[in-house]
BANULO-868967 format. One line per 10 residues: number of its first residue (from 1); their letters; for each residue y, x, z of C-alpha. Coordinates in Angstrom, 3 decimals, decimal comma. Example, Ala and Ser with C-alpha at 12.3 -4.5 7.8 and 13.67 -1.06 7.14 Angstrom:
<sites>
1> as> -4,500/12,300/7,800 ~ -1,060/13,670/7,140
</sites>
This chain:
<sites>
1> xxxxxxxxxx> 9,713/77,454/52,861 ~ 7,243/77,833/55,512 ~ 5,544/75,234/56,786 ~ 6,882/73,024/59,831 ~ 10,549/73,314/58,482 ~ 12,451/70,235/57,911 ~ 14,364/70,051/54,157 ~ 17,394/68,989/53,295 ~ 17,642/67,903/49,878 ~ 20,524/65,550/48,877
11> xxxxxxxxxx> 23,365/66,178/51,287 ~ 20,841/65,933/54,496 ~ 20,338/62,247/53,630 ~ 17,153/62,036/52,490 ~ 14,437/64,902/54,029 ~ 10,921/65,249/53,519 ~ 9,208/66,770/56,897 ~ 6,568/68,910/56,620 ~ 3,584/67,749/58,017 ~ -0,076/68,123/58,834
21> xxxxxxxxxx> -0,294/69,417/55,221 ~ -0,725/73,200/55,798 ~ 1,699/74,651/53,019 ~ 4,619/75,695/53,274 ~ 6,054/75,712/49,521 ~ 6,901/72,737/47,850 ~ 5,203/73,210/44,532 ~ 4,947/70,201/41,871 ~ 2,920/71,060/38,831 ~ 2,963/74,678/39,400
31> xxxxxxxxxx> 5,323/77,269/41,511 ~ 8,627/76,312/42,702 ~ 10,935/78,753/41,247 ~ 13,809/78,134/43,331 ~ 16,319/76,372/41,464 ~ 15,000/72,870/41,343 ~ 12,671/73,266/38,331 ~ 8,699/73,908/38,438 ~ 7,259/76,558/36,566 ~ 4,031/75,102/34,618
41> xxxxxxxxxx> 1,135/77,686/33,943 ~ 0,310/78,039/30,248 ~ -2,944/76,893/29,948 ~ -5,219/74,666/27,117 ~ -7,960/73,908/29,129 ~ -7,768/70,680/30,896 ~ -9,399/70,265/34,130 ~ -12,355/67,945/35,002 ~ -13,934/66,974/38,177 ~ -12,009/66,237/41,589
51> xxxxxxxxxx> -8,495/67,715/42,640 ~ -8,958/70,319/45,166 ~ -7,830/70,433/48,624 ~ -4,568/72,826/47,223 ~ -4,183/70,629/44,113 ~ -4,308/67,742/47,065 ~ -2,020/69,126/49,197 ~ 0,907/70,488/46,306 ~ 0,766/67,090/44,326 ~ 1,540/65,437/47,829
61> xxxxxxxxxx> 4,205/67,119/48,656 ~ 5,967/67,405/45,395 ~ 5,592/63,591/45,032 ~ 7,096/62,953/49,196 ~ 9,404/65,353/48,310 ~ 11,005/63,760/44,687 ~ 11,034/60,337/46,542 ~ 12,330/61,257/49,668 ~ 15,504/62,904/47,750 ~ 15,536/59,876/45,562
71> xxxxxxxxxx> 14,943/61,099/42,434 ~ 12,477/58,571/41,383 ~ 12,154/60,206/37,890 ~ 10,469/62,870/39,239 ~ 8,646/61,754/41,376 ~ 7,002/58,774/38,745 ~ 5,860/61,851/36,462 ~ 3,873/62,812/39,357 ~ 1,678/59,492/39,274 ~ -0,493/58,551/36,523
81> xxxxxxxxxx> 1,436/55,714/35,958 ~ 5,372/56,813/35,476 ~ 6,519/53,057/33,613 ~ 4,725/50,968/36,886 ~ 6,131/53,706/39,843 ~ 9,495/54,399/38,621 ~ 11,317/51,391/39,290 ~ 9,850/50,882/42,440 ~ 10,763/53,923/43,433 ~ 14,219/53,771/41,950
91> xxxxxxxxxx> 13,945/50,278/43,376 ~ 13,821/51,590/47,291 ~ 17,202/53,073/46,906 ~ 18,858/50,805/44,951 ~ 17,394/47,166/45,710 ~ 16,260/47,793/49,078 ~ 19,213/49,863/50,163 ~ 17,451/52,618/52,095 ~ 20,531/54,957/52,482 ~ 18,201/57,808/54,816
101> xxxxxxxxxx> 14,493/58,279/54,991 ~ 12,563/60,672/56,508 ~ 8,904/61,116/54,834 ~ 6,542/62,702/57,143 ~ 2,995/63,514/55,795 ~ 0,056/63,560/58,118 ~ -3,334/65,456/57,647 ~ -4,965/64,962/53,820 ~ -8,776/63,444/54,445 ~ -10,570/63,934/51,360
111> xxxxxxxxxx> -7,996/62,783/49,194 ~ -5,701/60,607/50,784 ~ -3,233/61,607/52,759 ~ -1,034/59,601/54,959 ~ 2,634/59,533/55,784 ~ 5,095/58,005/58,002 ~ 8,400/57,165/56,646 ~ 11,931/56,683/59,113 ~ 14,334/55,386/57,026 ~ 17,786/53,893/57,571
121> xxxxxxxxxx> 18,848/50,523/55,547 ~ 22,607/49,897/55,032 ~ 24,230/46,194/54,137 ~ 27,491/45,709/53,911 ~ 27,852/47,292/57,016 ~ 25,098/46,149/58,438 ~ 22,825/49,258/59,947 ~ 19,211/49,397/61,066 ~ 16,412/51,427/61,553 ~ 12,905/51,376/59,778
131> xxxxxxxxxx> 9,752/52,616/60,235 ~ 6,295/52,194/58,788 ~ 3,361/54,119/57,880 ~ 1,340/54,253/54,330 ~ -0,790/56,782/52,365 ~ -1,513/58,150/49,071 ~ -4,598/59,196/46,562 ~ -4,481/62,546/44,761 ~ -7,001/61,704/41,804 ~ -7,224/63,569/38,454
141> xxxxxxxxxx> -5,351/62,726/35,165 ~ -7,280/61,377/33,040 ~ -6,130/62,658/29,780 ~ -4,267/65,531/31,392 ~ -7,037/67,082/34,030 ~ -3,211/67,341/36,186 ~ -3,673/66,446/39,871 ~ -1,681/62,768/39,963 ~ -1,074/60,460/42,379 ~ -2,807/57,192/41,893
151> xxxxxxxxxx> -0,457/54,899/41,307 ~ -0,436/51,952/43,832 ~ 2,852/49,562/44,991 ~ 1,494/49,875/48,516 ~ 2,138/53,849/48,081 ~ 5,753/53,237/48,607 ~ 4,841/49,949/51,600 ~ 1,574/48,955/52,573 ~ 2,346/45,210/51,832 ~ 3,502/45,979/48,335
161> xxxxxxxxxx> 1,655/44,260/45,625 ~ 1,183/44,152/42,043 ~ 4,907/42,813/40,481 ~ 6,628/42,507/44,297 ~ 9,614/44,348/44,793 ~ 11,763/45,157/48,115 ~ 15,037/43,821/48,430 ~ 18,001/43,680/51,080 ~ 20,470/41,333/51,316 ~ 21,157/37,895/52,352
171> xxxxxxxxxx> 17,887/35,779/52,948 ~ 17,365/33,093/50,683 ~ 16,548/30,487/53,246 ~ 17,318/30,640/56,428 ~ 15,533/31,660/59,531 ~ 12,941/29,087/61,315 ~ 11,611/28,366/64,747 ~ 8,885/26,891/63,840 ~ 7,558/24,624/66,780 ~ 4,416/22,407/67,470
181> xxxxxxxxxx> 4,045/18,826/67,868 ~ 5,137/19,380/72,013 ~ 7,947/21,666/71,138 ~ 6,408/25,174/71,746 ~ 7,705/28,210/69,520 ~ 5,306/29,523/67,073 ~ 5,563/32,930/66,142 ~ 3,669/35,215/64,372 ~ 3,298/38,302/67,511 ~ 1,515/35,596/69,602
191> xxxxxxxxxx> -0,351/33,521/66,434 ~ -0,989/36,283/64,302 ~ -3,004/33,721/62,191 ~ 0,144/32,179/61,290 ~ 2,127/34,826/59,804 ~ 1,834/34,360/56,176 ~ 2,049/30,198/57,160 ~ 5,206/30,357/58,621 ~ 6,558/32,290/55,635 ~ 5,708/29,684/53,848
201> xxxxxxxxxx> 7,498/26,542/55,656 ~ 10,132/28,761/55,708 ~ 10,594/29,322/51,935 ~ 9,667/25,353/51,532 ~ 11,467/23,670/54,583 ~ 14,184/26,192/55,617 ~ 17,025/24,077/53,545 ~ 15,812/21,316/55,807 ~ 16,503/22,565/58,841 ~ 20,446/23,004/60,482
211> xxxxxxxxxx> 19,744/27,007/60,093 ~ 21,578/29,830/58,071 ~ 20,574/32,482/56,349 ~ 20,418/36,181/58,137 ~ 20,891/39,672/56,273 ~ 17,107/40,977/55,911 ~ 14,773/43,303/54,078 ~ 12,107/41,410/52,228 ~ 9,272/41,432/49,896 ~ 9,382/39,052/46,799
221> xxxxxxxxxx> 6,374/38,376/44,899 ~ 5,582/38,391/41,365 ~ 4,650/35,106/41,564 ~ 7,296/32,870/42,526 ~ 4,948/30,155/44,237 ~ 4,872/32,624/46,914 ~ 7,064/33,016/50,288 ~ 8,777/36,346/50,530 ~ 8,021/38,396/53,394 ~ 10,610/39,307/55,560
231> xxxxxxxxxx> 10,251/43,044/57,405 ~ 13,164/43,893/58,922 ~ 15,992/42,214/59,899 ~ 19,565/43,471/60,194 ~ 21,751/40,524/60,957 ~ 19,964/37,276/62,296 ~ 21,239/34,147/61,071 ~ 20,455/30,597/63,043 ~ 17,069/29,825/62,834 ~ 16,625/26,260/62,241
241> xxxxxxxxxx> 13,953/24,162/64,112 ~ 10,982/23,228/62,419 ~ 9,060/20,637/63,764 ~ 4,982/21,044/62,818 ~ 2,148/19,590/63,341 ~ 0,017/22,188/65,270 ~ -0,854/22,345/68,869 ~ 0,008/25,536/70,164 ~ -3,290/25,294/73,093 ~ -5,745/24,806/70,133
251> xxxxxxxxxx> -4,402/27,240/67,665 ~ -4,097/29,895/70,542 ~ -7,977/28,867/71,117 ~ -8,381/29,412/67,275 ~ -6,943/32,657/67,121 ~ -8,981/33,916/69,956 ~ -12,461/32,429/68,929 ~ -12,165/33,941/65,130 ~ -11,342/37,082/66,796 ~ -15,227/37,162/67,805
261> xxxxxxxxxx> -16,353/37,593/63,849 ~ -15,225/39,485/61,202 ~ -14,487/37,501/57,683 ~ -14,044/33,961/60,009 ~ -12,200/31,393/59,465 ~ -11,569/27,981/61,346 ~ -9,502/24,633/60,640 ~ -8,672/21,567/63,569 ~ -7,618/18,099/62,328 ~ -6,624/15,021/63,960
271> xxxxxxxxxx> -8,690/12,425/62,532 ~ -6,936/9,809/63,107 ~ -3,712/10,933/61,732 ~ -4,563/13,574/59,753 ~ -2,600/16,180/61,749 ~ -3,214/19,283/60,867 ~ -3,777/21,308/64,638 ~ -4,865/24,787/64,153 ~ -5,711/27,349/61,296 ~ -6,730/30,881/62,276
281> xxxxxxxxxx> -8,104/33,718/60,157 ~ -9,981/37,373/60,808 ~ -10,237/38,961/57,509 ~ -9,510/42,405/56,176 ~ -6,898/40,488/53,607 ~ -4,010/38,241/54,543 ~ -5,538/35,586/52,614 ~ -5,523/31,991/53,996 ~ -8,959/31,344/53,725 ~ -9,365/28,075/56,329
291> xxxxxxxxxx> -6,936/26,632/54,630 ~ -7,226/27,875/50,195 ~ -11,164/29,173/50,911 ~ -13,509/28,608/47,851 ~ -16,802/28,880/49,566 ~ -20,426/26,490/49,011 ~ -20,663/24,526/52,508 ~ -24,287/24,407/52,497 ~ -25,708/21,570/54,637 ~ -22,533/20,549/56,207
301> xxxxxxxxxx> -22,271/18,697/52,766 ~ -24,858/16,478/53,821 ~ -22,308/14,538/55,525 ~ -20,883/13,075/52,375 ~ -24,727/13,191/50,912 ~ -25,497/10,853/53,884 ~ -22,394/8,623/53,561 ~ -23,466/7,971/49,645 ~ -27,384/7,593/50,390 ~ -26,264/4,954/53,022
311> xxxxxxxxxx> -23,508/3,329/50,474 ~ -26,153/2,823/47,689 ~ -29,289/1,753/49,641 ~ -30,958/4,863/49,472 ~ -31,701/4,431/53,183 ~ -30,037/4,656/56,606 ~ -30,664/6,359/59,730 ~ -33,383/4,432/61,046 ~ -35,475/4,604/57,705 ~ -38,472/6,982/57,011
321> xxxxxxxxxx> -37,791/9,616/54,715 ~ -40,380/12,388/53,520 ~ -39,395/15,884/55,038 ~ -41,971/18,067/53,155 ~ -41,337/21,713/53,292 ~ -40,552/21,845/49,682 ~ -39,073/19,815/46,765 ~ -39,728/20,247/42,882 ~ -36,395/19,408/40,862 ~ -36,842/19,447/37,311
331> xxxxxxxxxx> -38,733/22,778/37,570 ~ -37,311/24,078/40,582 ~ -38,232/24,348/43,595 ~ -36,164/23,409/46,886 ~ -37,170/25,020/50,404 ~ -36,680/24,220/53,595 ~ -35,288/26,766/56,267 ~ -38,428/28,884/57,213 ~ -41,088/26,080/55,021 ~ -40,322/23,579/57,952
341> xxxxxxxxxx> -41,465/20,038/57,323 ~ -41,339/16,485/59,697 ~ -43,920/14,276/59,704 ~ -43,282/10,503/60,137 ~ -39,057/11,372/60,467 ~ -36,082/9,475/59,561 ~ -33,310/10,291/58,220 ~ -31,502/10,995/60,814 ~ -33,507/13,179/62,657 ~ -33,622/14,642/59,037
351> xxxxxxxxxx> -30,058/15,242/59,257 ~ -30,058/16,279/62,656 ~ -32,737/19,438/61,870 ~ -31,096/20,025/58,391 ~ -34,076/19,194/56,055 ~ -32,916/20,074/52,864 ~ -35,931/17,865/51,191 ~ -35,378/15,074/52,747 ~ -31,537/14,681/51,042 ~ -32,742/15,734/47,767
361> xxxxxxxxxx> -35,760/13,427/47,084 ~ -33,826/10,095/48,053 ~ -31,390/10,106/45,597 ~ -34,297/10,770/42,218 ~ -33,655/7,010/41,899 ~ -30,308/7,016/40,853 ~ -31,132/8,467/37,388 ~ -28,469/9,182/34,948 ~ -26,148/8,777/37,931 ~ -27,457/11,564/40,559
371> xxxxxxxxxx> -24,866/13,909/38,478 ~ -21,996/11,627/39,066 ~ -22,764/9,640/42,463 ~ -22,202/12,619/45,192 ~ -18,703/13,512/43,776 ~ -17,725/9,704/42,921 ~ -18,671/9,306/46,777 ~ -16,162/12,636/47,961 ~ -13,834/11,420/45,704 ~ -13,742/8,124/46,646
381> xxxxxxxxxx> -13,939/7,733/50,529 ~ -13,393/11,359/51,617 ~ -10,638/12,227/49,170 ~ -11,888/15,699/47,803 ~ -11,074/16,836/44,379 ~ -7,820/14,850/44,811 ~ -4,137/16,774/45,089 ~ -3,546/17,583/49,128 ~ 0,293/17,803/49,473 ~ -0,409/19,931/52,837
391> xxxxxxxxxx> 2,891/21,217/53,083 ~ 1,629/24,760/52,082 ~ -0,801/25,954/49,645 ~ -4,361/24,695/49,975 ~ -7,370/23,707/48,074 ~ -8,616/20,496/47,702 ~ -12,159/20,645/47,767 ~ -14,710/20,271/44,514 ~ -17,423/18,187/43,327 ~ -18,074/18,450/39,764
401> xxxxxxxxxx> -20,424/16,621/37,670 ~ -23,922/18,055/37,967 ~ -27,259/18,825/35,637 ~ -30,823/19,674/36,147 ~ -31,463/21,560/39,157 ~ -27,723/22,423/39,876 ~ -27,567/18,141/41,148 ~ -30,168/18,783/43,824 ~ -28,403/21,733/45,012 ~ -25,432/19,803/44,962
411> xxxxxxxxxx> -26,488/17,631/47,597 ~ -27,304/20,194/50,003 ~ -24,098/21,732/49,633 ~ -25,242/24,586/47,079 ~ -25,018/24,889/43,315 ~ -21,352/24,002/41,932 ~ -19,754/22,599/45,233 ~ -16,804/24,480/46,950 ~ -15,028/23,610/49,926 ~ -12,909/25,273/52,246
421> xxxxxxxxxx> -12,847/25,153/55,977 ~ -9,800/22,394/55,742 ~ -11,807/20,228/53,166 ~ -14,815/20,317/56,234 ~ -12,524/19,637/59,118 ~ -11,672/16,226/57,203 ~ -14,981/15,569/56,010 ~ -16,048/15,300/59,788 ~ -12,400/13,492/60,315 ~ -12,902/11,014/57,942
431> xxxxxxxxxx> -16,226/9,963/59,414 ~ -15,195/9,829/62,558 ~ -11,937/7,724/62,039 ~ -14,007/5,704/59,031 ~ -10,888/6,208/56,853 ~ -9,670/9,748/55,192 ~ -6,199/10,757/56,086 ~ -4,571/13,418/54,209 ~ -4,400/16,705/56,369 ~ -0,408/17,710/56,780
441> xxxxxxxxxx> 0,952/20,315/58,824 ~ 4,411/18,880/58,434 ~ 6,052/15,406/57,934 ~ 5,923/14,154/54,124 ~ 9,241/12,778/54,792 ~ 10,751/16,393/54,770 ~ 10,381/15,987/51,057 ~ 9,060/12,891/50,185 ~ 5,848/14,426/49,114 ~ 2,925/11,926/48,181
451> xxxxxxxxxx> -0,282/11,733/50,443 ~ -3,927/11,781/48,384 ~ -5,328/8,211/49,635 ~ -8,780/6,658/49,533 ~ -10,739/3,600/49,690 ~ -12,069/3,486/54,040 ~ -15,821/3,537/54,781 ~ -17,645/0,623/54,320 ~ -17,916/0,168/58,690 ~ -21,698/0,627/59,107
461> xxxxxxxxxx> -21,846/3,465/56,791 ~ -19,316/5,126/59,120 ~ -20,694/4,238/62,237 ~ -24,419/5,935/60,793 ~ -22,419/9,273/60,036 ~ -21,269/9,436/63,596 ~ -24,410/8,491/65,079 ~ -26,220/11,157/63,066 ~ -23,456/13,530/64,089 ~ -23,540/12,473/67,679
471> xxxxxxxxxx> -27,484/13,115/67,698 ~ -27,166/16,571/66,163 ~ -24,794/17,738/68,609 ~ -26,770/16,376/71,621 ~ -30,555/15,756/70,955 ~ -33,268/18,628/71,620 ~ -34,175/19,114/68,326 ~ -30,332/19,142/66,953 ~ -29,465/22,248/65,117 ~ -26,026/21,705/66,604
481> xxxxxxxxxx> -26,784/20,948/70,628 ~ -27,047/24,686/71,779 ~ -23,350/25,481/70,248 ~ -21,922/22,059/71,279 ~ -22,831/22,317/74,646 ~ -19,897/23,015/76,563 ~ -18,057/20,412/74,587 ~ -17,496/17,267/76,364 ~ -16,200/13,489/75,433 ~ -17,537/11,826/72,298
491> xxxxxxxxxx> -18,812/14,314/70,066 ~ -20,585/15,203/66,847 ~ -21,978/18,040/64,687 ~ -23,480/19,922/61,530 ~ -24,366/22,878/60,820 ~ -24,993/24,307/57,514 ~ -25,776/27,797/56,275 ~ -24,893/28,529/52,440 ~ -26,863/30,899/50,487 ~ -25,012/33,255/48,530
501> xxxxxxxxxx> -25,917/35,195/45,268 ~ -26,272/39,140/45,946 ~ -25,364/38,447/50,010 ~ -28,367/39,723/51,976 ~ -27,602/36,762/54,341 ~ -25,875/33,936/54,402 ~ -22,649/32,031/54,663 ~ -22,531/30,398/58,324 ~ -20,740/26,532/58,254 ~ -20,077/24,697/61,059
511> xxxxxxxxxx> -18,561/21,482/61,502 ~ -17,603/18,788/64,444 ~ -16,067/16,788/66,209 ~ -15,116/16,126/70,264 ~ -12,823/12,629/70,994 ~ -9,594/12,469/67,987 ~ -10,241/16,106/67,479 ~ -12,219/17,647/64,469 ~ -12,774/21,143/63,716 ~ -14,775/23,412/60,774
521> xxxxxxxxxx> -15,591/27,015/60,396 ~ -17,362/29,892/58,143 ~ -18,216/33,157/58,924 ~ -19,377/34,838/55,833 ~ -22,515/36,378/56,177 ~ -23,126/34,793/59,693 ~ -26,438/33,588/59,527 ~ -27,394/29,673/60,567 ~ -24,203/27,386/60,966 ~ -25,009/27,565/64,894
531> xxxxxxxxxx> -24,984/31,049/65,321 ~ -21,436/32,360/64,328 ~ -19,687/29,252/63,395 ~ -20,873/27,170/66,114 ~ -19,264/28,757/68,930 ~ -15,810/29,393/66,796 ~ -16,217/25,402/66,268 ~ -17,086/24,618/69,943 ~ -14,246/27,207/71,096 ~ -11,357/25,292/69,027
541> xxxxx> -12,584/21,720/70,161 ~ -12,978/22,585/73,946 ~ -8,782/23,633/73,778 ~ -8,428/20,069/72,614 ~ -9,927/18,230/75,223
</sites>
């Protein structure tokens, strides 16, 4: 078969076309002899080292060409794992109801070589085109030296995962139009952020809405906590409305700002409602890292550190506090950025310029209780650590009990803590409405979900977080004023930067607020909080004023 020639192999339904791959016989372990069946060399020697660019090139195309005729049996024996790839395979067929594909491979680099595949899915009479691209790695048996493919799910679709299978047929839930809290349709071509969220309220809140379900293509999950994702869609149903609580300006502001840093995340909140108004991601995953991130905040901790140094007499704003440029801790010794220190400072110019020393020697005299007192205080008035009944999946922020040095790292946002950019947004929130409401992206009353509560700030420790806030985001020497300054109304800031182990640099955290909007960010590996964060921050709360 010479090369360029288009094969028919099951009653023209299913065709492998040959590609950038420059040969022209299809050969699967050894030489095609003609009549369907591969003649295998006699050999005892097993081969070692990498496939070659022939072994490449042959395993490829036997492998296209046993799936693209369906004959998944085959084409398994040609991975190194047949048990994991042959029900998927026999799966695309069967479950997903591919009735033509077309499987056209592209030039091998090194060993991966990538393919486009035109297929045709069929559903009770339901007809529709499909088209997507993917790739596959030749690699080496291991026990056989045979040129394999490595087995991946996301050989036969790139959003395949571990235990997800493809599927047509009716949708489980029916179709959304998701809207925000003016009425504007969000969708995931002009929100790209909010793809895998709106999959989401759709699994959770579709049944809610006046909507039916469609005739689709999906994706389900292994785990069943998961949404399935839809890809193609042969019959719509009605979507049902879905009322959130997102602002269409701000998240469109979000989406654009994270744009301007790779690994970035950002969350908005309404503080005094708890309104959840914008998420937006740029990451190489889909992972929904402003709102289920796992990250140390670094110094935008020092919010709730403040709040509990204030709540047990500690100190306040106006008080002197030592600002050395470094702090022993049961052996250890604490640094400030660059060995900075402030003579004759309080704390909150402290806060303002981020000494680290100066909220780690204040709190030796609780004792026995510096392990307990920062996470009693998030726990308490902020309501991290508690359950967050979002309306999708998120995390709720930790604080564990601390020991040794690991409790003065705590309270500069290092050591054991872990927030994500959602848990920040509300930290700065609940200090600037002096009461913690629950972020939500959708009423509770959709399913009569239960809110996490918590006790209000006592009203002067409140109004010392904001003024602290409000002087970092405006005074010269505020690490937040250069990022903040195109914000306008009443506004607040802190920046934090979170070391990470083996990360050459660090973490960048950002948090703030501008009138009843608050806002947090990280960009891993982005330097100081007002560098990379900042301006994502400043970005999202500007689209809210």
């Amino acid at each position: 078969m010479r090369s360029g020639a288009k094969v028919a192999v099951i009653g023209g339904v299913f065709v492998l076309a040959a590609g950038g791959i420059g040969y022209g016989a299809y050969s699967v372990l050894g030489s095609d002899t003609g009549d369907g069946t591969s003649a295998v060399a006699e050999s005892t020697e097993v081969k070692t080292g990498p496939p070659s660019e022939k072994e490449i090139a042959e395993t490829s195309k036997g492998f296209l060409k046993a799936w693209s005729s369906g004959d998944a049996t085959t084409a398994a024996l040609l991975t190194n794992n047949e048990t994991a790839a042959e029900p998927l395979l026999t799966g695309f067929a069967e479950d997903a109801h591919v009735t033509k594909a077309v499987i056209t491979p592209g030039p091998a680099v090194g060993a991966k070589v990538p393919y486009t595949v035109k297929a045709t899915v069929s559903f009770e009479g339901r007809t529709k085109p499909w088209s997507y691209s993917s790739e596959l790695t030749v690699v080496r048996g291991l026990t056989t030296g045979k040129a394999l493919v490595d087995w991946d799910p996301a050989v036969v679709h790139p959003e395949l995962t571990e235990g997800a299978v493809l599927k047509t047929g009716e949708s489980s839930t029916a179709a959304i139009e998701a809207v925000d809290r003016n009425g504007k349709v969000l969708d995931k071509e002009t929100y790209p952020s909010l793809g895998p969220v709106l999959d989401t309220l759709r699994e959770r809140y579709g049944s809610t809405t006046d909507g039916s379900p469609g005739i689709e293509t999906w994706i389900e999950p292994a785990d069943e906590q998961l949404p399935d994702t839809t890809l193609l869609t042969l019959a719509k149903g009605k979507p049902g409305k879905l009322r959130t609580t997102l602002d269409a300006k701000v998240q469109a502001a979000a989406e654009a700002a994270v744009k301007q840093y790779g690994e970035s995340s950002v969350v908005a909140v309404q503080p005094s409602t708890g309104a959840i108004q914008a998420m937006a991601n740029n990451r190489a995953d889909a992972y929904n890292a402003a709102m289920q991130g796992q990250l140390a905040p670094g110094s935008t901790m020092k919010i709730v550190t403040a709040a509990m140094i204030v709540q047990n007499g500690l100190g306040n704003m106006n008080s002197p506090v030592e600002c050395p440029s470094t702090v022993s801790w049961e052996g250890v010794t604490f640094h400030n950025l660059k060995d900075f220190s402030i003579a004759n400072g309080t704390l909150r110019e402290a806060f303002a310029r981020s000494c680290n020393t100066a909220f780690i020697k204040p709190v030796k005299p609780l004792g026995d209780r510096a392990g307990t007192a920062l996470g009693q205080e998030a726990h308490d008035y902020f309501g991290l650590g508690q359950t967050w009944e979002t309306g999708i999946p998120s995390f709720d922020g930790s604080v564990p009990e601390s020991s040794g040095a690991e409790t003065a790292a705590s309270y500069i946002g290092q050591g054991k803590i872990l927030m994500s950019p959602l848990n920040m947004a509300s930290v700065t929130a609940t200090a600037k409405n002096g009461a913690f409401k629950q972020p939500y992206i959708v009423a509770k009353s959709l399913d009569d979900r239960e809110f996490a509560v918590a006790q209000p700030l006592p009203g002067h420790v409140a109004e010392q977080l904001r003024e602290m806030m409000r002087y970092t985001a405006t005074s010269p020497s505020g690490t937040g004023t250069a990022a903040m300054a195109s914000v306008g109304g009443d506004k607040g800031a802190k920046t934090g930067s979170a070391e990470v182990d083996g990360q050459g640099t660090s973490n960048s955290w950002f948090t703030g607020f501008s009138n009843d909007l608050a806002a947090a960010a990280v960009v891993q590996s982005g330097g100081h909080g007002g560098d990379a964060a900042g301006p994502v921050v400043a970005a999202v709360l500007g689209a809210g004023s």
